[in-house]
C-alpha positions in Angstrom: -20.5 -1.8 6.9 -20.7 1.0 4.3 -23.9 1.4 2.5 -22.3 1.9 -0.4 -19.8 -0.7 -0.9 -21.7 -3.9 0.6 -20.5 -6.5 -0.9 -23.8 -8.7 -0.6 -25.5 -5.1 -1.2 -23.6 -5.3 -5.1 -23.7 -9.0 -5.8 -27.6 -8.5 -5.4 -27.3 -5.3 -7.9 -26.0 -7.7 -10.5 -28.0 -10.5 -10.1 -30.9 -8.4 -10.8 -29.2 -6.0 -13.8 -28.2 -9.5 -15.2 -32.2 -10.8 -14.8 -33.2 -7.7 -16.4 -30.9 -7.9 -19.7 -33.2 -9.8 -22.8 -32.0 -12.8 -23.4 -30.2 -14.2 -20.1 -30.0 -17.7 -18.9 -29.1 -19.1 -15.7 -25.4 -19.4 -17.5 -24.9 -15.8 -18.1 -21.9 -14.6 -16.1 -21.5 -11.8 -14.6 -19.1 -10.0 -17.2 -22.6 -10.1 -19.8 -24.0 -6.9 -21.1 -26.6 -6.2 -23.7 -25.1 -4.5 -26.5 -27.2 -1.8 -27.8 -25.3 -1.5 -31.1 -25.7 -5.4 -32.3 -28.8 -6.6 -29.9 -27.6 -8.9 -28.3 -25.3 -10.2 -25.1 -21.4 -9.4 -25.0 -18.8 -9.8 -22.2 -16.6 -7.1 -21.2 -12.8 -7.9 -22.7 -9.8 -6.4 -21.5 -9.2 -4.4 -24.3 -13.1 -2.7 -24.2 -12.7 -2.0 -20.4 -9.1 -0.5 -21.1 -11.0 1.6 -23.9 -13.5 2.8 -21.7 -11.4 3.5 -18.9 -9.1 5.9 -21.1 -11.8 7.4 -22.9 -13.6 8.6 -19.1 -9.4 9.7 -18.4 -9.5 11.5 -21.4 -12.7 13.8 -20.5 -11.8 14.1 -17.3 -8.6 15.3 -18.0 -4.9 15.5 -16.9 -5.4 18.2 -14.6 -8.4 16.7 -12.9 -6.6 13.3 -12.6 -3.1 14.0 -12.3 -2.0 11.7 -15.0 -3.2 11.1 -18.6 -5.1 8.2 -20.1 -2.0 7.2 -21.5 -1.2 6.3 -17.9 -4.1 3.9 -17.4 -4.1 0.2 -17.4 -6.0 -3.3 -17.2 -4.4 -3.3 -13.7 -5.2 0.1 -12.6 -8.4 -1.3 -11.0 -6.0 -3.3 -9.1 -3.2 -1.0 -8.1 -6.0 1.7 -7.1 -7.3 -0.9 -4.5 -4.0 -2.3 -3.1 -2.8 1.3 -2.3 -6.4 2.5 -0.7 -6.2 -0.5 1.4 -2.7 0.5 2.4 -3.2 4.1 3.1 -6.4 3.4 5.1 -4.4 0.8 7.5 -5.6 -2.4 6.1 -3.3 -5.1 7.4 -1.0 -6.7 4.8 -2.1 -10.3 4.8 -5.4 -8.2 4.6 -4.5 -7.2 1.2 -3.0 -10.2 0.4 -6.0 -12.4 0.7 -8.9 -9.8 -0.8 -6.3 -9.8 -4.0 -5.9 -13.7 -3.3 -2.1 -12.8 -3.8 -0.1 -15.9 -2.8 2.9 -13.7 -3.0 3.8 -10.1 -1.6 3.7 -9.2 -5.5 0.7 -7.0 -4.5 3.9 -4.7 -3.2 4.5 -3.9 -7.1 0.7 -2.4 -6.9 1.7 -0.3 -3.9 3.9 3.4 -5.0 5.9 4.8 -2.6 3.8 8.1 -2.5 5.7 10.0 0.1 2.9 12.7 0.7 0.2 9.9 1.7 2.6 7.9 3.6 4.0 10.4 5.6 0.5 11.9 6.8 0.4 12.8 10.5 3.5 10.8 10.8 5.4 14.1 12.4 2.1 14.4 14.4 3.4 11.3 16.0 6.7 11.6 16.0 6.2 14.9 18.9 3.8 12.5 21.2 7.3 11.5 23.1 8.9 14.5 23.3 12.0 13.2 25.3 13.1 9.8 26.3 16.1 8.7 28.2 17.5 5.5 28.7 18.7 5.5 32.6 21.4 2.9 32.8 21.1 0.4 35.5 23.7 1.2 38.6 24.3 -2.5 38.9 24.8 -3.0 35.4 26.9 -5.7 34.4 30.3 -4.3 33.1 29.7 -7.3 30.1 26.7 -6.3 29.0 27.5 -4.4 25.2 25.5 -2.0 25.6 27.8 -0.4 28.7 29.9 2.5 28.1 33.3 1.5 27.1 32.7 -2.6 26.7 34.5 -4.1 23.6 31.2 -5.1 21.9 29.5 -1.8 22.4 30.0 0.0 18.9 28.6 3.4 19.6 32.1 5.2 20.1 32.8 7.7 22.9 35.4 9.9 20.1 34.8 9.6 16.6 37.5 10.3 14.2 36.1 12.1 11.0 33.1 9.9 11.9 35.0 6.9 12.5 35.4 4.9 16.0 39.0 5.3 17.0 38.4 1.9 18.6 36.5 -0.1 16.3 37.2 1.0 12.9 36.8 -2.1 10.6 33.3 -2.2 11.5 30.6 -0.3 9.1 27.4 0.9 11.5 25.9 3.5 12.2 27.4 4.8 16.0 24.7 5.5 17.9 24.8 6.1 21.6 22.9 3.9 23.7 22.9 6.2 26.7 22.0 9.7 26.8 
């Protein structure tokens, strides 16, 4: 387990930053903070997190980010942990239950970011450089996927990409021999 992110690791960080702050109780939750300006304990809102979050965007800035605070969200915590689970290989039910999604609506969280999906994807596309499929010499004249059966769509002469044979039906014609 990382170092870093342990989750038992970070509870125990803010059990002890939530011991430290004057005035706790055994009831303060783990959204308290003390709050320098009026001296005594706040929770975190939406709206102050959103604040900070764009504020930290803002001084970063656009071209360190790639987006502007504008950009930024309640849910961005969210959407930025769905999609690093998803580009590191976490299984989807994975994801699912660590969001305790009871729906695929975590898919909303997840962009279609072409660059990061498509890593090393052509790497393993050229593992199997050439494959034939060797058709049995007892095949069975029924079966579709024989050369010339009824059922077997992939046509032997196409007709401005059409089957000559089988032209009412819409799919792609793909050979199944070689």
């Amino acid at each position: 387990m990382d170092p870093l992110l342990c989750p038992v690791k970070a509870w125990a960080y803010t059990v002890r930053r939530l011991r430290i702050i004057p005035g706790h109780t055994s009831s303060t939750t783990v959204d308290t903070f003390y709050d320098p300006i009026t001296g005594s304990l706040s929770r975190f809102t939406a709206a102050a997190l959103l604040l900070l979050y764009r504020a930290i965007a803002k001084a970063m800035g656009p071209d360190e980010l790639g987006f502007t605070e504008d950009d930024i969200g309640t849910h961005s915590n969210r959407s930025s942990a769905a999609m690093n689970m998803y580009l590191n290989g976490i299984p989807v039910y994975t994801i699912m239950l660590l969001g305790r999604w009871s729906s695929d609506a975590f898919l909303l969280y997840i962009r279609k970011q072409a660059q990061e999906l498509s890593r090393g994807v052509s790497s393993s596309m050229i593992n199997t450089p050439s494959f034939f499929t060797i058709p049995d010499e007892n095949c069975n004249p029924e079966d579709p996927r024989t050369r010339n059966n009824i059922n077997n769509i992939a046509p032997s002469q196409f007709t401005n990409g059409r089957s000559n044979t089988r032209i009412n039906i819409v799919s792609p014609h793909l050979h199944t021999f070689h």
